[in-house]
N, CA, C and O atoms as CSV, one atom per row, in Angstrom:
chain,resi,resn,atom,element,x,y,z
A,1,UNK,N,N,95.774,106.145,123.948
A,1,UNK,CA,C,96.142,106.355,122.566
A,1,UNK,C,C,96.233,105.001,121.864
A,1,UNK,O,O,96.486,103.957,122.465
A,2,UNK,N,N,95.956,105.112,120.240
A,2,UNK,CA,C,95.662,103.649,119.909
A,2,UNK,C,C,96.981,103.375,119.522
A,2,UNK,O,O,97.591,104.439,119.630
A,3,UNK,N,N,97.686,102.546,119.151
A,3,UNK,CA,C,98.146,102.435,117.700
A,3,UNK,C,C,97.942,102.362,116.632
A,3,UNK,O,O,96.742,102.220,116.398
A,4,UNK,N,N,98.688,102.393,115.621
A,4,UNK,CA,C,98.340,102.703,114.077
A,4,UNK,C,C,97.936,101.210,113.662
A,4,UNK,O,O,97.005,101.270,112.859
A,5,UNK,N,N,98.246,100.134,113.883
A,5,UNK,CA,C,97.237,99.024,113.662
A,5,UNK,C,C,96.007,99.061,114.363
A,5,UNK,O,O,95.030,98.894,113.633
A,6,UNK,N,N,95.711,99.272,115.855
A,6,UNK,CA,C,94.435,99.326,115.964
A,6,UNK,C,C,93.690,100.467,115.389
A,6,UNK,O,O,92.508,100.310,115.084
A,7,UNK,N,N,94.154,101.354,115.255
A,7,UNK,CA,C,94.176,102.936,114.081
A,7,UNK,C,C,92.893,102.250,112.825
A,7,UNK,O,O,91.735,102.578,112.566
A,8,UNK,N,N,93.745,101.272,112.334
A,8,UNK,CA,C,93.729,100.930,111.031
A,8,UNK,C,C,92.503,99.950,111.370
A,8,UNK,O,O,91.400,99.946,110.824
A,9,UNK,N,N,92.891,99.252,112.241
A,9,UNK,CA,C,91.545,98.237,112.002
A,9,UNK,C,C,90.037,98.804,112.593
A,9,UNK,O,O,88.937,98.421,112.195
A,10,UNK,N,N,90.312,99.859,113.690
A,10,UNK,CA,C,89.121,100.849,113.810
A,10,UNK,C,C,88.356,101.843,112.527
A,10,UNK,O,O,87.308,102.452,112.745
A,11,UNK,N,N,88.809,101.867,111.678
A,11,UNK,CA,C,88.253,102.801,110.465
A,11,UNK,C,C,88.277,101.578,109.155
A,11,UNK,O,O,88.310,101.898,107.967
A,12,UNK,N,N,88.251,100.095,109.667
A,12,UNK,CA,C,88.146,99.046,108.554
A,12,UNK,C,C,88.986,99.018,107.127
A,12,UNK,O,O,88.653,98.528,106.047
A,13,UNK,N,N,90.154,99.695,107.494
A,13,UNK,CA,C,91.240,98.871,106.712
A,13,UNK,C,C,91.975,98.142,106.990
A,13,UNK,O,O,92.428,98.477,108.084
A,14,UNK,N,N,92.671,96.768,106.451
A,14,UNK,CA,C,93.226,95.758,106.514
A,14,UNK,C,C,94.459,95.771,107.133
A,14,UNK,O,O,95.154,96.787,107.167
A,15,UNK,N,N,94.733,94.879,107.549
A,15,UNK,CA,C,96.181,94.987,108.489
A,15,UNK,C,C,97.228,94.211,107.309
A,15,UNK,O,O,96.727,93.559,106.393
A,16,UNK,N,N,98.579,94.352,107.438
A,16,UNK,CA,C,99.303,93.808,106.539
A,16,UNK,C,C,99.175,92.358,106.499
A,16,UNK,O,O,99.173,91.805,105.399
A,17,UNK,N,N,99.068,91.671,107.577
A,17,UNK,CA,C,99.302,90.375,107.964
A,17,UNK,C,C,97.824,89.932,106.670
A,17,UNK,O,O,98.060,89.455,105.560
A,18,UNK,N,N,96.320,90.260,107.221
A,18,UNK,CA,C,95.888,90.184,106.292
A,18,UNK,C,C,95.854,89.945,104.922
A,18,UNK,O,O,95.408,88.950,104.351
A,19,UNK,N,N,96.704,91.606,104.120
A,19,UNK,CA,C,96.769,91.018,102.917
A,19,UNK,C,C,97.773,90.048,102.648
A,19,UNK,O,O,97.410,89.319,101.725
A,20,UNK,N,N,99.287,89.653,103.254
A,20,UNK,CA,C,99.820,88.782,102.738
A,20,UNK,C,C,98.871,86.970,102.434
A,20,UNK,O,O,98.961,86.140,101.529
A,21,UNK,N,N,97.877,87.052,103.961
A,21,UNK,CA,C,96.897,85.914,103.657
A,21,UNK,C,C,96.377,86.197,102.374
A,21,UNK,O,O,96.641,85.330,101.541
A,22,UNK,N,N,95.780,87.065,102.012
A,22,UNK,CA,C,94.887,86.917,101.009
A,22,UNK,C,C,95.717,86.470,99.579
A,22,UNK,O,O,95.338,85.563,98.838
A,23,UNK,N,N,97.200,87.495,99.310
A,23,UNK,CA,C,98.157,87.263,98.772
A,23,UNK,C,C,98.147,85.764,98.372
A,23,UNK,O,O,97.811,85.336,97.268
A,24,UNK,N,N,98.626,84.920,99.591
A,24,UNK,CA,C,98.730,83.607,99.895
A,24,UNK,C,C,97.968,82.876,99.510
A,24,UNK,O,O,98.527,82.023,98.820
A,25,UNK,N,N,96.712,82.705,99.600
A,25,UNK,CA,C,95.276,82.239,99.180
A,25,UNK,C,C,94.969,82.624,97.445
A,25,UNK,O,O,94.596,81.693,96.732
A,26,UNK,N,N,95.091,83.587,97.020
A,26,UNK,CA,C,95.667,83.762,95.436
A,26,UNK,C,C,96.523,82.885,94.820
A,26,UNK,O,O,96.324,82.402,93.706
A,27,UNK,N,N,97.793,82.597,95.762
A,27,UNK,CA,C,98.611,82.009,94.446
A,27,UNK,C,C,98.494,79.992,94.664
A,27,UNK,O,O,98.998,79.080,94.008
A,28,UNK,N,N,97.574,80.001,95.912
A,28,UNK,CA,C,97.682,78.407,96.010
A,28,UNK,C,C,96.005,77.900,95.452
A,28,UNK,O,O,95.488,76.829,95.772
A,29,UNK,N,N,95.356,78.956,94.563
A,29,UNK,CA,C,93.553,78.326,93.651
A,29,UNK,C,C,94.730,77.901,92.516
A,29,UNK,O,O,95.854,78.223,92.132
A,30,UNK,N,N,93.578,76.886,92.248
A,30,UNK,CA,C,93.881,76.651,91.062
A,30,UNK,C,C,94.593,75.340,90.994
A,30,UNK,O,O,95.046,74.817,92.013
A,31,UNK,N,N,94.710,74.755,89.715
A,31,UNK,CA,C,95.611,73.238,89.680
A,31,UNK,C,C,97.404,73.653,90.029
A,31,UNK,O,O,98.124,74.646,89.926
A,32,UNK,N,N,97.507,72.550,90.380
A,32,UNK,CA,C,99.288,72.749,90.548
A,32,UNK,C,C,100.328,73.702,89.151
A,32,UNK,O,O,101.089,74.663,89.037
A,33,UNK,N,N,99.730,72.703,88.396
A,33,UNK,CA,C,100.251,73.763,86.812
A,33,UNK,C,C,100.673,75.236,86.928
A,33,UNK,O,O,101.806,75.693,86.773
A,34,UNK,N,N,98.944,76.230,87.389
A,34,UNK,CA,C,99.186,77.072,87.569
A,34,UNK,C,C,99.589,77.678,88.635
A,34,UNK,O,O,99.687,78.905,88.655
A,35,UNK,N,N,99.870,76.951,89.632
A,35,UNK,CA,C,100.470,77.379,90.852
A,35,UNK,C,C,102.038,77.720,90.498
A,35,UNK,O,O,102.639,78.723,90.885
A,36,UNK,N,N,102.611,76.583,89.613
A,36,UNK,CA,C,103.883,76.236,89.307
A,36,UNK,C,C,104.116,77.772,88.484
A,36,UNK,O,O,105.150,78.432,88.583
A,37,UNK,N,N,103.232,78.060,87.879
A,37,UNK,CA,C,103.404,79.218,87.029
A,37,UNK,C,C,103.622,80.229,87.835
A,37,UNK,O,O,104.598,80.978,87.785
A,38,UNK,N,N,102.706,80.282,88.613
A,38,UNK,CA,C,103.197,81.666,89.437
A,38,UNK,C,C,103.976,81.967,90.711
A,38,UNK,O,O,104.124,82.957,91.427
A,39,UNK,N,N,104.373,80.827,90.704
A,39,UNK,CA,C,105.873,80.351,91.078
A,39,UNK,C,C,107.159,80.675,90.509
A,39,UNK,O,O,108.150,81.098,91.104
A,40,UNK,N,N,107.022,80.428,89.311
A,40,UNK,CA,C,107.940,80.779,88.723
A,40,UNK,C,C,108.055,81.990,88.094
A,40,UNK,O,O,109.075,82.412,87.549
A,41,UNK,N,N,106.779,82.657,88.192
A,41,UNK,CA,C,107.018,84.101,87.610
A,41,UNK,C,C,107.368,85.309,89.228
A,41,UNK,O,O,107.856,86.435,89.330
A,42,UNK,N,N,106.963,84.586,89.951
A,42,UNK,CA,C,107.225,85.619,91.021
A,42,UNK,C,C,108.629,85.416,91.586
A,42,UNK,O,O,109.015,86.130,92.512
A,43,UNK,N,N,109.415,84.456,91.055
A,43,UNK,CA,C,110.896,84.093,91.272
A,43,UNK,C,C,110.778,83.869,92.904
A,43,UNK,O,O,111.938,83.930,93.311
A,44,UNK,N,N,109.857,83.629,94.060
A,44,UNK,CA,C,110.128,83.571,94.940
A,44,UNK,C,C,109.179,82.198,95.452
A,44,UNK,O,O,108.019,81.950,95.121
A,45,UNK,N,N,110.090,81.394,96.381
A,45,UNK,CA,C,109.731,80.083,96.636
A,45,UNK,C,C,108.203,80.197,97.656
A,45,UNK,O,O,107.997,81.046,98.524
A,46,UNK,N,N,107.322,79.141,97.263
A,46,UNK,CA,C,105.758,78.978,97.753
A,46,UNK,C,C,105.948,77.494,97.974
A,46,UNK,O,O,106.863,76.707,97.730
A,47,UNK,N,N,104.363,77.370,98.705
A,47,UNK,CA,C,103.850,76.242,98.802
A,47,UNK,C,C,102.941,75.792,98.051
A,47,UNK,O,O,101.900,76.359,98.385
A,48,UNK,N,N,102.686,74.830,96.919
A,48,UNK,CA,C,102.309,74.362,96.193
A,48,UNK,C,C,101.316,73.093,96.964
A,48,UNK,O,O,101.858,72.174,97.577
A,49,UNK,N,N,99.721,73.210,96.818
A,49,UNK,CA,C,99.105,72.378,97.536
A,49,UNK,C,C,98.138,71.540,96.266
A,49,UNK,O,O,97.498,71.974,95.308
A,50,UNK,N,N,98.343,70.424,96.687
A,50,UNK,CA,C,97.189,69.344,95.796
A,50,UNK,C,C,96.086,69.064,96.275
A,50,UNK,O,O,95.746,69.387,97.413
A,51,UNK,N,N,95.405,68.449,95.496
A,51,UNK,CA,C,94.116,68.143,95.940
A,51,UNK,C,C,93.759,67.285,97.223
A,51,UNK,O,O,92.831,67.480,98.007
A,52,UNK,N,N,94.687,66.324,97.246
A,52,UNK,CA,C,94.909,65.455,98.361
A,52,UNK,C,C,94.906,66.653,99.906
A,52,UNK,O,O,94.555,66.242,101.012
A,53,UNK,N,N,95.320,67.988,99.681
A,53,UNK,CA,C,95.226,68.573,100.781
A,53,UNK,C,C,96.435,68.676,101.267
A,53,UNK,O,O,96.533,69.446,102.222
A,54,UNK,N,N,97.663,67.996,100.819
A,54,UNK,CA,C,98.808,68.301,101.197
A,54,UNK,C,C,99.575,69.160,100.441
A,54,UNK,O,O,99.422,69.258,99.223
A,55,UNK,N,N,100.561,69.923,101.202
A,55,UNK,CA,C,101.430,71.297,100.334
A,55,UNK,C,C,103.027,70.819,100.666
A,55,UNK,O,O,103.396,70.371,101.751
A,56,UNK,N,N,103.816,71.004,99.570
A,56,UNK,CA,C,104.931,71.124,99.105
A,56,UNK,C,C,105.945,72.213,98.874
A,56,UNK,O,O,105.645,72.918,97.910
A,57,UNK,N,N,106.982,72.526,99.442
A,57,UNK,CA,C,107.750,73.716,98.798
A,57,UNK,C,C,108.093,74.003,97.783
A,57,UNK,O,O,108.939,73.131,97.586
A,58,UNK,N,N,108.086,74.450,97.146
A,58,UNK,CA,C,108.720,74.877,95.500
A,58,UNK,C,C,109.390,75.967,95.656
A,58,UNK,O,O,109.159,76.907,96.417
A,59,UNK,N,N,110.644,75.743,94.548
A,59,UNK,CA,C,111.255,76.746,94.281
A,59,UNK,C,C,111.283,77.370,93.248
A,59,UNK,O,O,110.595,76.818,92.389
A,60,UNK,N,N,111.811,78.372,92.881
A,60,UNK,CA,C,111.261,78.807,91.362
A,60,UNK,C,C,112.169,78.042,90.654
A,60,UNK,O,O,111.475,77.382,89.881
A,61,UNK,N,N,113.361,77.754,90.480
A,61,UNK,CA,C,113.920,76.834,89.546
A,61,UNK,C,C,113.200,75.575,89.157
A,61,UNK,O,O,113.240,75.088,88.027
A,62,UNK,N,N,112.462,75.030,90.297
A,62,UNK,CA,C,112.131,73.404,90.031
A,62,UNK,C,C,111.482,74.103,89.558
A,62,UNK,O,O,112.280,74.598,88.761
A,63,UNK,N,N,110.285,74.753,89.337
A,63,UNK,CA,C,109.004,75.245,89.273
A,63,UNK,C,C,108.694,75.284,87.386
A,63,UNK,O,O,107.847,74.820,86.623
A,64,UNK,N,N,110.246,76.336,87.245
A,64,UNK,CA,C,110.509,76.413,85.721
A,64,UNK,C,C,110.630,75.009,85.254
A,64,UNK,O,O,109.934,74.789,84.262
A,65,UNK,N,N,111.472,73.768,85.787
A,65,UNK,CA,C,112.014,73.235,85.235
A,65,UNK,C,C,110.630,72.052,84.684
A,65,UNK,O,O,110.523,71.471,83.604
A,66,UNK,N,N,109.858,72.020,85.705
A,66,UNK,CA,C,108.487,71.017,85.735
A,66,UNK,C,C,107.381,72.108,84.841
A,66,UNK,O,O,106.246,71.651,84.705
A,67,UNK,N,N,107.564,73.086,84.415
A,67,UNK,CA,C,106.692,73.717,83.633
A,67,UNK,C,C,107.265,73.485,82.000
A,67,UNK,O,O,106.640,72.982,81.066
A,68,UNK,N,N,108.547,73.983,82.004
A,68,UNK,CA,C,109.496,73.585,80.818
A,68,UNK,C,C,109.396,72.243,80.198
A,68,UNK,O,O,109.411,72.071,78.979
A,69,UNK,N,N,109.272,71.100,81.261
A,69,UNK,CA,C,109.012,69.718,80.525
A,69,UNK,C,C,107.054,69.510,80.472
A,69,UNK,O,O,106.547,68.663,79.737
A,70,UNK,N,N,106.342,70.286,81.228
A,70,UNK,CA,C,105.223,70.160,80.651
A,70,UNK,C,C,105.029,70.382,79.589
A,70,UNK,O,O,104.497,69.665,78.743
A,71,UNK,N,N,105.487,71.525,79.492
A,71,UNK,CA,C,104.985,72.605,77.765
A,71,UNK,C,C,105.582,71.574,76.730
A,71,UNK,O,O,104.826,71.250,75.815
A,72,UNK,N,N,106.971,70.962,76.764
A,72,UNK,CA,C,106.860,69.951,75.658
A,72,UNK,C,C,106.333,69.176,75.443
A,72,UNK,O,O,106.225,68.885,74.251
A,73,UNK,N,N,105.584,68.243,76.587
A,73,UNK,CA,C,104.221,67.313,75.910
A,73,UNK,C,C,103.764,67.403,75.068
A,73,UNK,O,O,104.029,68.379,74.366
A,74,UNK,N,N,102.913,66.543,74.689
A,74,UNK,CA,C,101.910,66.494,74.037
A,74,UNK,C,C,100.691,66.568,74.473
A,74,UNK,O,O,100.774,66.185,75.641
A,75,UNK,N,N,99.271,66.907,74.180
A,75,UNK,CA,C,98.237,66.916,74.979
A,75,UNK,C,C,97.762,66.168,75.801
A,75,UNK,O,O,97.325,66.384,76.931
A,76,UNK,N,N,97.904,64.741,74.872
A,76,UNK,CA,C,97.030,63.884,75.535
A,76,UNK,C,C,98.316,63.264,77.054
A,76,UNK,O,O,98.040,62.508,77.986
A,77,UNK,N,N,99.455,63.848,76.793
A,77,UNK,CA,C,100.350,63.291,77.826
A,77,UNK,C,C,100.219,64.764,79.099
A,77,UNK,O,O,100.250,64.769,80.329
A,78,UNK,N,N,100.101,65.635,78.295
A,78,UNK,CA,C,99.715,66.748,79.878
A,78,UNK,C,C,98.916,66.354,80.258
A,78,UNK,O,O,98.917,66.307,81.488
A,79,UNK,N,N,97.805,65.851,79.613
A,79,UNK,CA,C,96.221,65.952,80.496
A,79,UNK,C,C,96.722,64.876,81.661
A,79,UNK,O,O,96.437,64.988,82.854
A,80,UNK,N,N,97.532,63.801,81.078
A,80,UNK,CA,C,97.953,62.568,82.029
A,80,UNK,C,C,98.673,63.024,83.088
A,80,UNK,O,O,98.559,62.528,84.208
A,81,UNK,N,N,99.725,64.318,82.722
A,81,UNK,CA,C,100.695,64.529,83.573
A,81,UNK,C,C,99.817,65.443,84.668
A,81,UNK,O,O,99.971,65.172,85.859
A,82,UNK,N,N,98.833,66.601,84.263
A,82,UNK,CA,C,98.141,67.307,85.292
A,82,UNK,C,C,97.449,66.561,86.028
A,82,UNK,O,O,97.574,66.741,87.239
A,83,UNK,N,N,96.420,65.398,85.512
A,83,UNK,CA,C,96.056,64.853,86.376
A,83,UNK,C,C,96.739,63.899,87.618
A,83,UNK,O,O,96.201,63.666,88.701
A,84,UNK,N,N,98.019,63.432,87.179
A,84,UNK,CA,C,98.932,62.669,88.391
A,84,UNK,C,C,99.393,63.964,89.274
A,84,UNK,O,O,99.593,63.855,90.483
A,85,UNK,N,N,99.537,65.128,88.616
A,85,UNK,CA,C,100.190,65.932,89.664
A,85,UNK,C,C,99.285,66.335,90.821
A,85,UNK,O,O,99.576,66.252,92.014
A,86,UNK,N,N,98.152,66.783,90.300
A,86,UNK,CA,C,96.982,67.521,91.022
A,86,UNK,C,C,96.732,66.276,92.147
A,86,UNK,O,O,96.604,66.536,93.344
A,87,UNK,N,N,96.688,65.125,91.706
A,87,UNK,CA,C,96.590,64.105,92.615
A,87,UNK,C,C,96.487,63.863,93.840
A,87,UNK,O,O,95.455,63.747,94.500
A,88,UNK,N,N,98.318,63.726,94.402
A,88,UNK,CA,C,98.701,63.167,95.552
A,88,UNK,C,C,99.750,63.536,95.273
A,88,UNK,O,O,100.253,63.676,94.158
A,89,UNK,N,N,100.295,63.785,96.607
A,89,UNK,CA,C,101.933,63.573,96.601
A,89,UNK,C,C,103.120,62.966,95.924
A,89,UNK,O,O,104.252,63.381,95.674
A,90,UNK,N,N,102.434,61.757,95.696
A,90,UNK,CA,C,103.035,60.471,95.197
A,90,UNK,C,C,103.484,61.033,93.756
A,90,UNK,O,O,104.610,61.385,93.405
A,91,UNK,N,N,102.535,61.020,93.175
A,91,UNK,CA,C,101.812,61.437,91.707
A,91,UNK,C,C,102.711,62.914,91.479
A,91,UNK,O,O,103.125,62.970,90.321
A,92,UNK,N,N,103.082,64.048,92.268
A,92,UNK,CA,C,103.668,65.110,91.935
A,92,UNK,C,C,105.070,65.152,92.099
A,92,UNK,O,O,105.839,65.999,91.645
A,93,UNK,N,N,105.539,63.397,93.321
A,93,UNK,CA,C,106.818,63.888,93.411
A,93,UNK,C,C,107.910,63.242,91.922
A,93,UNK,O,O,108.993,63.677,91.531
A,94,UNK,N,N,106.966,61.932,91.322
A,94,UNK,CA,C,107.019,61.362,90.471
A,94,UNK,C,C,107.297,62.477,89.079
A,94,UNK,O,O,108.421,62.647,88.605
A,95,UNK,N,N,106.166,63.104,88.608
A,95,UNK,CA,C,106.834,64.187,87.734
A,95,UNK,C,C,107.871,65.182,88.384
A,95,UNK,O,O,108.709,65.810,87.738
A,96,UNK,N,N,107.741,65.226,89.432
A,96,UNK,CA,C,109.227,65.961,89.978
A,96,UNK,C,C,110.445,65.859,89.344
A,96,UNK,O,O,111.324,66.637,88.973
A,97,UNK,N,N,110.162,64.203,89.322
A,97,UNK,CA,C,111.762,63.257,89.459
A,97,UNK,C,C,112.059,63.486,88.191
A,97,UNK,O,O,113.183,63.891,87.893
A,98,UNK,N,N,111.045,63.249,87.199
A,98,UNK,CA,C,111.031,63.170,85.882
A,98,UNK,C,C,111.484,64.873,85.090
A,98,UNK,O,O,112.249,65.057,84.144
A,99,UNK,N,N,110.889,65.660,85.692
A,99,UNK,CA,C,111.197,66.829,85.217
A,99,UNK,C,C,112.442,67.372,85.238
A,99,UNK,O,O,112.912,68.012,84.297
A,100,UNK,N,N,113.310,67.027,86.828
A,100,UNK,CA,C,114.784,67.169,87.278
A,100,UNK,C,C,115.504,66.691,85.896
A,100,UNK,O,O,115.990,67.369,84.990
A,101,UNK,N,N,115.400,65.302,86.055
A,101,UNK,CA,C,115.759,63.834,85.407
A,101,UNK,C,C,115.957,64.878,83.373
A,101,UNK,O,O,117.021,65.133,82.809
A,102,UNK,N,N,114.848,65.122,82.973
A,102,UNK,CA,C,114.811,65.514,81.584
A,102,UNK,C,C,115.402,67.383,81.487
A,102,UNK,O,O,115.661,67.910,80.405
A,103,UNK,N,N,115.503,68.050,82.706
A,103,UNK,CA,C,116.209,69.279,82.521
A,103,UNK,C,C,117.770,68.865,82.524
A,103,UNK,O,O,118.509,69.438,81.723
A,104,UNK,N,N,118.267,67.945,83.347
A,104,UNK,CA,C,119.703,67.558,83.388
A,104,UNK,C,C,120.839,67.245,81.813
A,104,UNK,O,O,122.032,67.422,81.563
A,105,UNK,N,N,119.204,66.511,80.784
A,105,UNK,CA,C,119.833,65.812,79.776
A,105,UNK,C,C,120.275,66.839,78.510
A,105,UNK,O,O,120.850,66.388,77.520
């Protein structure tokens, strides 16, 4: 007798583990910005990965708080700020600091 996972993967539907990957792989395309976004709309903490290839935890608070000081920029200072974030590490923990730093005041 099978089980209901091998059940499932014998008649080619997906196993749960599956979709949470795929889930997973959804919310980390895309620039950090919008990662941060859907971070913060799903209220539940992710890993946020840059271009450099390295990933970060986020929580939804920071998430709001580094989206909140984006949106007040100005253009030509987002384009500056997306591009340091998308970066490197360095470059994202830096608006980190800054974002903490300007939600506090």
């Amino acid at each position: 007798m099978k089980t209901f996972k091998e059940f499932r993967e014998s008649i080619g539907y997906s196993t749960k583990l599956e979709v949470v990957e795929r889930e997973k792989i959804e919310i980390f395309e895309g620039d950090v910005i919008d990662q941060l976004r859907k971070i913060a709309k799903s209220k539940k903490e992710a890993d946020v990965t840059l271009k450099s290839g390295s990933s970060h935890k986020i929580d939804p608070t920071s998430a709001k708080q580094i989206i909140k000081t984006f949106d007040s920029l100005n253009s030509s200072k987002q384009k500056k700020v997306r591009k340091d974030m998308n970066k490197d590490t360095k470059g994202f923990m830096t608006i980190m600091d800054f974002a903490q730093e300007n939600a506090q005041r």
